[in-house]
C-alpha positions in Angstrom: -27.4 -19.5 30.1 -29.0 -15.8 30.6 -30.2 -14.0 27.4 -28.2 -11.0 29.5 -24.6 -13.4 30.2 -22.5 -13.6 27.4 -21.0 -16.5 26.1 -17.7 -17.7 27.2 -15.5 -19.3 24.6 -12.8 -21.9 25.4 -9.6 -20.1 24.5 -8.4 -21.0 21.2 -5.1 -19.4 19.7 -3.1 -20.2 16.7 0.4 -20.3 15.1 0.3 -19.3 11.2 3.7 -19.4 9.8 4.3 -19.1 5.8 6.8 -21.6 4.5 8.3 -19.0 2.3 11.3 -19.0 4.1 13.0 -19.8 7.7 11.6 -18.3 10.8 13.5 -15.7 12.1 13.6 -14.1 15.9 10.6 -11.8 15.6 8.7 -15.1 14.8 10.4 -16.9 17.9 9.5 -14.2 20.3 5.6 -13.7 18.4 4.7 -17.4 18.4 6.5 -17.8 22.0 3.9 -14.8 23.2 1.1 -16.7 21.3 1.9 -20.5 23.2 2.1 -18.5 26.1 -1.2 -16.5 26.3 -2.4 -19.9 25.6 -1.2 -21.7 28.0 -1.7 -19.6 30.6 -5.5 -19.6 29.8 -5.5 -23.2 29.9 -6.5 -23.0 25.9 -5.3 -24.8 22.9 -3.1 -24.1 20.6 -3.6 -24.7 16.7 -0.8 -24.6 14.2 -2.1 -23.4 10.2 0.5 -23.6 7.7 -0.1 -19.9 5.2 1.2 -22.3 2.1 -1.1 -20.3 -0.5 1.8 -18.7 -2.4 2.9 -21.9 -4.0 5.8 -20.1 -5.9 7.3 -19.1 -2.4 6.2 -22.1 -0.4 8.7 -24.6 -0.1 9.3 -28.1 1.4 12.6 -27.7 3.1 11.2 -24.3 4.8 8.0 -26.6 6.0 11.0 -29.0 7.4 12.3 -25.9 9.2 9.3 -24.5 10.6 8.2 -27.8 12.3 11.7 -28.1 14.0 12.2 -24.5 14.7 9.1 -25.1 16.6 9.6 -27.6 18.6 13.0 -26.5 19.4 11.6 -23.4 21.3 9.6 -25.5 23.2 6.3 -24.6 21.9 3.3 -27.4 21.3 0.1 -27.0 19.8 -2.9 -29.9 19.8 -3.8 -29.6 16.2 -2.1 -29.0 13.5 -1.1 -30.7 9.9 1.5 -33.0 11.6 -1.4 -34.4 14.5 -4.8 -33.7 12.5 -7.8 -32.3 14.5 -11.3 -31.6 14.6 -10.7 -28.7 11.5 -8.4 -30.4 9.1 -6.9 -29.9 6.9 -4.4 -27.6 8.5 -2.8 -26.4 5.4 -4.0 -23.1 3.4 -3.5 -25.3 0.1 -5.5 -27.5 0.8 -8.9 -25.8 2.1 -9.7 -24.3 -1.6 -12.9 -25.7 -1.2 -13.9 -23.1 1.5 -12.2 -20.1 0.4 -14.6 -20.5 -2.6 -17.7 -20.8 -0.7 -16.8 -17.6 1.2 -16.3 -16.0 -2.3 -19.6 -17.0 -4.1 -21.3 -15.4 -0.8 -19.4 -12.2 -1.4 -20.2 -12.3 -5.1 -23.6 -13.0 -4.2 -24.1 -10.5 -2.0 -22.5 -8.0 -4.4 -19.7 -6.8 -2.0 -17.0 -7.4 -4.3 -16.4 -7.0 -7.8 -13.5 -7.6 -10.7 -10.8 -5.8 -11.4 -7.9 -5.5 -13.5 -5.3 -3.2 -11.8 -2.1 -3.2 -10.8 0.0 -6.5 -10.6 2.1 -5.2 -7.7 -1.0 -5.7 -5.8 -1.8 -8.8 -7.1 1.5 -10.5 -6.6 1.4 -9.7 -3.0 -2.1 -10.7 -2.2 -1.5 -13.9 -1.3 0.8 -13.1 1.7 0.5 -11.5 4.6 1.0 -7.8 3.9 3.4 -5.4 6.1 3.8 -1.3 6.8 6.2 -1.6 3.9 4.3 -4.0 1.7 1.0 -3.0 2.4 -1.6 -2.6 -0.8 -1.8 1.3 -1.5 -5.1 2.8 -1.2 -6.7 1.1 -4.5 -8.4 4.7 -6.8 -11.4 2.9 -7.1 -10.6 2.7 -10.8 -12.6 -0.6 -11.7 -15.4 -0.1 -8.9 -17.3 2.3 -11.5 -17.3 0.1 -13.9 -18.5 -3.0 -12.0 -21.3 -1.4 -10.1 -24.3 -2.5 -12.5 -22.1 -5.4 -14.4 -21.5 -8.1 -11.5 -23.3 -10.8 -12.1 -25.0 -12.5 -9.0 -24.8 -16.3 -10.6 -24.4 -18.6 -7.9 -22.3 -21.0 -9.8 -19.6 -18.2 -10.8 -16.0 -18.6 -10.6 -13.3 -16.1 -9.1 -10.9 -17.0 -12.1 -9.4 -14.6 -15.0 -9.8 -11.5 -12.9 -8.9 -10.2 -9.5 -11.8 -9.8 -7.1 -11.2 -6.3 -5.0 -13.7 -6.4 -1.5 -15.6 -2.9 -1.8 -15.5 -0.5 1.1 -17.7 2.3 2.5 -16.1 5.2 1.9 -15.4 7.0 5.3 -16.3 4.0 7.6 -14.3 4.0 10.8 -13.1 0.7 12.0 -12.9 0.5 15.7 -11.2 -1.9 17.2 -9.4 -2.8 21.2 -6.1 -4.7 20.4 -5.1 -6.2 23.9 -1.8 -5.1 23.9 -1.5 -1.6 21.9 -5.0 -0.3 22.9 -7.9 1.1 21.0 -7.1 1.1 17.3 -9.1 3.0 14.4 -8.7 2.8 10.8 -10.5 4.9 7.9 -12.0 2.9 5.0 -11.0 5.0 1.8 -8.5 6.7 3.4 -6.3 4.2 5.6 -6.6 1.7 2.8 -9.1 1.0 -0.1 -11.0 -1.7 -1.8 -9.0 -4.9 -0.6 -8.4 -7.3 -3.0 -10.0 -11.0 -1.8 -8.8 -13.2 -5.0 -6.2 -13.1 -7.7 -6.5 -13.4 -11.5 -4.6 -16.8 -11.3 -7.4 -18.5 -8.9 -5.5 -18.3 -5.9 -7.3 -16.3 -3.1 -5.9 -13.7 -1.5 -4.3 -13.7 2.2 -7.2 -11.9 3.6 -10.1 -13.9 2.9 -8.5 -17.4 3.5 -7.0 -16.0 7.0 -10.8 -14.8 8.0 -12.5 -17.8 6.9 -9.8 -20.2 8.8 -10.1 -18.5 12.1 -13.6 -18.4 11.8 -13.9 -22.4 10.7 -10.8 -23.4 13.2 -13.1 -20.9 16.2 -10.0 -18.7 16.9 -11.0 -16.8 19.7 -8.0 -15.1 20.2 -4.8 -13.8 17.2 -1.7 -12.9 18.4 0.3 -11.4 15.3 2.8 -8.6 14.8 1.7 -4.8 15.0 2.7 -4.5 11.0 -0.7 -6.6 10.5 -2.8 -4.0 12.5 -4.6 -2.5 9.1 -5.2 -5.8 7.9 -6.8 -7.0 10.9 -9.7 -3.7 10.0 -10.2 -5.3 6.9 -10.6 -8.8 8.2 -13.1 -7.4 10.7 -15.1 -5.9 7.5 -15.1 -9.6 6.4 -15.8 -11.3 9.2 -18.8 -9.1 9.5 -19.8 -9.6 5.5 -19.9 -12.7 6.0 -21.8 -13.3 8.9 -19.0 -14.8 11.2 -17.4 -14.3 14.8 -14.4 -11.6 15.5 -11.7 -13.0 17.6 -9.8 -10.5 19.6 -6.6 -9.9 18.8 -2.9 -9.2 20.5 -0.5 -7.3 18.3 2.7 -7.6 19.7 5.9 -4.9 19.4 7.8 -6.0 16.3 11.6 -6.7 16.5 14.0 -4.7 14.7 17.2 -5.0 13.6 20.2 -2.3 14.8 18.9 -0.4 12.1 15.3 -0.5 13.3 14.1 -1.8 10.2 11.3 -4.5 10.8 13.1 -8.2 10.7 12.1 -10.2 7.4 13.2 -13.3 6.0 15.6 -12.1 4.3 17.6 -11.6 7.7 19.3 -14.8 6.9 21.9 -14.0 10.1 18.8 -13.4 12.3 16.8 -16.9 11.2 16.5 -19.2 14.0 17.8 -21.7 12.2 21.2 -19.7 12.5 21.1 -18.7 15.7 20.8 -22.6 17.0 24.1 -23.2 15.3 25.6 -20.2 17.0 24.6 -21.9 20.5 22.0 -20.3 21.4 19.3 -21.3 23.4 15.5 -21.5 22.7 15.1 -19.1 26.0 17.3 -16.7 24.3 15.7 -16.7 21.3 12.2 -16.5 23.0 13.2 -13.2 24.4 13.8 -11.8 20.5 16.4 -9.6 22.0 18.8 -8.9 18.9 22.6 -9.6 19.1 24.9 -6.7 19.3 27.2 -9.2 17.1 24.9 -9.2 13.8 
């Protein structure tokens, strides 16, 4: 290959549900686009199970997930239930890697402790939304930790929260493929980021970048509310040294209130919907009933 051709990837996409609670039909129609824009480049599909929060994470809502699935007719080649090249497929059980990626951080001395706000914290580990999105963090610990981080390559994230430092001011350019060129200001469109929590779990940020990078996403399709985070993944990806997929942000579905669908729209879970009769094409099409 030419020094001046770049390098064409195989297309690989990926599913990433959370089995905090049933899907409902903005996942249908968000996971329908992603097995599509796979399929039609003639890529593969991975399914990663976002089981970090293990006091939200449940087995029946696994259960669910894997039939919900199927019942919409999507398939993906690897996966926890069919193994592959980049197993294990579960957040839960990759520890191991998330920690690497945080002694290079710590290491490099892009991140530091803190000890702020529990709101924060407690949402970390999940993926974050417009309306549950970390505020812009004062910088209130940075100060403090600027000459005090130790660089010790056998330290450990635990007893504090770890908070990724931004450049003040840095613009973060990005060209989603579906909503266009996106820009985001670090210090003023969010803060320092927080990459692991007080109670060793690390936070939904880190373990999604290091994932795509290990599992060679090439391509994310997630909802729009994850726009910001996908600036600070893309800070990330680049302190650590790995490869930025592209990523499709699709319109979110709403319900007749326009307020972004959640899990808690129980009457909107596909789950429920199959036992009103519908079908998965209906449900792929995340239009939402005039009825609910």
């Amino acid at each position: 290959m030419s020094a001046l051709t770049p390098e064409v990837r195989a297309y690989r996409g990926r599913l990433a549900p959370s089995p905090s609670g049933l899907l409902h039909l903005g996942h249908a129609r968000t996971f329908w686009s992603a097995a599509e824009r796979a399929q039609a480049r003639n890529g593969k599909l991975i399914l990663r199970i976002e089981d970090l929060d293990a006091a939200r994470s449940r087995a029946e809502f696994l259960r669910a997930t894997f039939e919900d699935l199927r019942w919409l007719g999507i398939t993906w080649e690897e996966g926890p239930d069919c193994g592959g090249p980049y197993a294990p497929y579960s957040q839960s059980q990759r520890r191991a890697r998330y920690l690497a990626a945080w002694r290079t951080l710590h290491e490099r001395r892009l991140i530091y402790p803190c000890n702020c706000s529990r709101r924060e914290v407690a949402l970390a580990a999940s993926a974050p939304n417009d309306l549950e999105d970390e505020p812009v963090y004062p910088g209130t610990c940075r100060s403090v930790s600027a000459e005090g981080t130790s660089a010790a390559p056998d330290a450990a994230p635990a007893g504090a929260n770890w908070r990724f430092r931004v450049a003040e001011g840095e613009e973060i350019c990005f060209t989603d493929l579906h909503l266009g060129p996106q820009s985001f200001i670090a210090g003023q469109d969010f803060g320092d980021f927080l990459v692991w929590r007080r109670d060793d779990v690390p936070a939904y940020q880190l373990a999604v970048v290091v994932d795509d990078a290990e599992m060679e996403i090439t391509e994310v399709v997630r909802g729009a509310d994850l726009l910001k985070s996908t600036a600070r993944q893309i800070l990330l990806f680049r302190a650590l040294g790995l490869r930025t997929p592209q990523y499709y942000h699709c319109d979110l579905v709403r319900d007749k209130k326009g307020v972004r669908l959640a899990k808690r729209h129980a009457a909107l879970s596909i789950r429920n919907l199959r036992e009103r009769g519908w079908t998965p094409a209906q449900a792929r099409e995340g239009v939402v009933p005039a009825d609910i």
